[in-house]
Structures are given as C-alpha cells and as structure tokens.
N, C-alpha and C positions, 0 to 999 in steps of 0.2 A: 272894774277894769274895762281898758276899750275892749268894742267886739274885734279888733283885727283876727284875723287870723294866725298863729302860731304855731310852730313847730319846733318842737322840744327836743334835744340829741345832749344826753346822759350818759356818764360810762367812766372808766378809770383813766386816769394819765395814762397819755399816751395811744391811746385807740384811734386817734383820727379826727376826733370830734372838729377841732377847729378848721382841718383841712376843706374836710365835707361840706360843713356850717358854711363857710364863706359860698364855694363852689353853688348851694342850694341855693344860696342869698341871690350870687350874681344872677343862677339860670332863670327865679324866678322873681328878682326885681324887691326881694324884700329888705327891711331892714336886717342888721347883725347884732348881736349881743352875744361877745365874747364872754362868759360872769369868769373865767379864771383871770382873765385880764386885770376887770375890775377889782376882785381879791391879790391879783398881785398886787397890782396898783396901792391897792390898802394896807400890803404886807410890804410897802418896799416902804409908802410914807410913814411908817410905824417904824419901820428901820432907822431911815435917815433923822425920824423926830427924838429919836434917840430913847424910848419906849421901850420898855422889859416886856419880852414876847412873852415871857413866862405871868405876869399882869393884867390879865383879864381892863381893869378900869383903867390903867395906862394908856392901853393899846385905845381903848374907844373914847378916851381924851383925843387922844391924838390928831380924830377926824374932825376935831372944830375946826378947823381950815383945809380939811382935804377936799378937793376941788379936782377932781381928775379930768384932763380933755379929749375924747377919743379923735382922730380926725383919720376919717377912711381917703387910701391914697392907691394910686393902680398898684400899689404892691403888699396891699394890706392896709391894716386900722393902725397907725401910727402911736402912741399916748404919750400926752402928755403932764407933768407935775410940776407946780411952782413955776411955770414957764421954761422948763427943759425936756426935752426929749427923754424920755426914759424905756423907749422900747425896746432897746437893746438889752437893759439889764433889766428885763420882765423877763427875759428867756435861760437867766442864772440860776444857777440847780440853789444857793443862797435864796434867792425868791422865790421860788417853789416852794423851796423846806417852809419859808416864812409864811407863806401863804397858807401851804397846809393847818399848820398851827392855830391861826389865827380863825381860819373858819372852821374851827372847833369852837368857837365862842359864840355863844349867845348875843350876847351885847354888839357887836359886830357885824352878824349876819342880820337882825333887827336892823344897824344900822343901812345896811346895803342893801338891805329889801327893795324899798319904793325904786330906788336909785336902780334897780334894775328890769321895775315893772314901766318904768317911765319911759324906755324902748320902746315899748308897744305903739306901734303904729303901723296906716296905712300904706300899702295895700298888705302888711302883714309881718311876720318879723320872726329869724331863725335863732334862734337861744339854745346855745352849749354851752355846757357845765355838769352839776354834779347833782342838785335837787331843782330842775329847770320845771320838771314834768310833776314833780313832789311837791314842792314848795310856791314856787315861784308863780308859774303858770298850770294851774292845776287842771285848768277847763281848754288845753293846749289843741288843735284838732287833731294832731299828732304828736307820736309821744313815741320818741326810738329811745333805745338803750343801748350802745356802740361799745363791742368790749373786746377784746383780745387776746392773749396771752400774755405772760409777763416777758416772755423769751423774745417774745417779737415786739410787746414795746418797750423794751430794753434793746434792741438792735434798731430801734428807728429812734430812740434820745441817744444814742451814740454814733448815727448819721448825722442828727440834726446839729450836733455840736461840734462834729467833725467837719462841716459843710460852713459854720461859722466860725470855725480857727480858733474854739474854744477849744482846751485843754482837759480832758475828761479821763475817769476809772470807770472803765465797764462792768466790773463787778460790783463796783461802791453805788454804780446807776441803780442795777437790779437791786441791791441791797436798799437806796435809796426809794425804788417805786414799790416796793413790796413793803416796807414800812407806811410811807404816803397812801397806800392801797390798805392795810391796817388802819390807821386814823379814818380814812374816808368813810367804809363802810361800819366801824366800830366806835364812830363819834355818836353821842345821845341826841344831840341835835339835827336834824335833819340830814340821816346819813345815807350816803351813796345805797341806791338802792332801786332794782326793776320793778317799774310798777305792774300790775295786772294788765295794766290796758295797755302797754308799750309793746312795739314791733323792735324782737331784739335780735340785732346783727355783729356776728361776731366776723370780725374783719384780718384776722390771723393770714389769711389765704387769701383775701381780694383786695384788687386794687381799689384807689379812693375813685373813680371812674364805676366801677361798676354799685359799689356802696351808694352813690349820688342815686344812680339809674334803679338800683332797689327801691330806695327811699321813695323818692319821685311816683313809681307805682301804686306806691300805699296812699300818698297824698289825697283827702277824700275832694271830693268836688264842691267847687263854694258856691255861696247862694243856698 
C-alpha cells in the first residue's frame, strides 16, 4: 500500500460519518473515499442490471462493466454510472436496503477491495465506511469509530429526506436502520465492528463541528 497517510471513520448508518469525512478532507487537504457510495454505486448497478440480490454470482457478474465515476464538486462528490448522474438515487432508502445486502457477500467486497485502496494518495486520504480501519486500511494512522443512537439517527435520516422532498415513514426508517445495523454488525464477512486501537466517538449530543475539532486532536504528527 502507499505510505500516505490515513484516517479511518467506522460506525452504523447514519452517525455522521460522511458529514465529518468530507469536513476532515477539506480542513486538511486530503483525498475522500466515501466506500458506502462506492457499494451503493454497486448495489444500484446490480439493480438496474437486473441481477437477483438474493444471487451471490449474479450480483458479481454484474460488475464486468461497472465503471463507477466519482467527480468531487463544491457541493459534494457527484457519481456517476453508464454516463448518468446517479447521486440522487444513492440517497434512496431502496439503495441502501440494496447495498446492505450485497456487502454481505464475499465475492463482492473481494471485488471492491482494491477499487477502494486505489484512493490512497498524497498528501493523504479520509475513508468512511464500515470495515475502513478492519479491512481495508488496516495500518490507518488513525482509526475512529463514529456511533450514535438509533433514536437520533433515525431523526437525522428523517431530516435528511424531509430536506430532499423525499417522502418517508419514520418508523419503517428506525425499523429499517435497526435491521441494516443487524446485517452490518452480524455479517461473517468483515462485520461492523470497534477495533482496539480506534478513538470511539459517540456523536448523540454533538454537533458535526465539534466531532471534526475532537478528531483533529487525536490526529498524530507526521513525519
């Protein structure tokens, strides 16, 4: 792996992870690696290719032409599929559920392995997700673990969709993140989980402002 430097931020939907992540990224100039994006992205082209998510070798046929293009823009990382914008329907609780599913599979996260380490670069690079600090980036110089209540992020996915004129059940949400939070942590495969050496911040009570200004303190010194 390059030596860049790295910082890993782990936790359940909905904690904040992506908000943070960016926020670190801009203050300190490094690269982004969304990995739920990239497994939407995987679980939406497995939709459209018309693939049985229930299909283990379906689903990883599928990525012989997946090609995803991230393109960072002042209002976030854009993605792109087949040469359409598909950012908007990465943020569908449909995409989500598919995405869950699908990174339950072996064959799949194999496949999106590299595709995720290939990030890595100068002068260093912020990765959120769910085995960043496990899997992915193991030798990370930091390694948080972002986690919350289910109460509060069930009240911040029913802002988030209320704020994009999406149509949502607040109850069917929580019912929906406490399943997705079952699969994640009780997948065999590399399942959601605080490593030992991670700085774990539970973000129930703080704003994403002072979560940054935590994190930031722990950051060791390079060189």
């Amino acid at each position: 792996m390059s030596a860049a430097p790295v910082i890993t931020i782990d936790g359940p939907s909905g904690a904040g992870k992506g908000t943070v992540a960016q926020r670190l990224a801009t203050r300190l100039g490094y690269a982004l690696l969304d990995s739920g994006a990239v497994y939407r992205a995987a679980a939406l082209h497995a939709l459209d290719s018309g693939a049985d998510l229930d299909d283990e070798v379906a689903v990883v046929a599928a990525f012989a032409d997946f090609r995803p293009r991230f393109e960072p823009t002042a209002r976030g990382v854009r993605v792109w599929l087949s040469g359409r914008d598909v950012t908007d329907e990465l943020r569908t609780e449909r995409t989500a559920d598919a995405a869950s599913r699908v990174a339950t599979m072996g064959g799949v996260r194999a496949r999106l392995l590299e595709a995720q380490r290939d990030f890595r670069q100068a002068p260093g690079l912020i990765a959120d997700g769910r085995d960043m600090g496990s899997v992915v980036f193991p030798d990370a110089s930091l390694k948080v673990f972002l986690t919350a209540s289910v109460a509060t992020r069930a009240a911040r996915r029913v802002k988030q969709l209320a704020d994009a004129g999406i149509e949502h059940d607040a109850a069917a949400i929580t019912q929906d993140i406490e399943a997705r939070d079952a699969r994640d942590f009780g997948r065999s495969i590399a399942p959601l989980s605080q490593m030992p050496d991670a700085l774990r911040i539970d973000s129930s009570d703080m704003g994403i402002d002072d979560v940054v200004e935590r994190i930031v303190r722990f950051i060791p010194p390079s060189g």
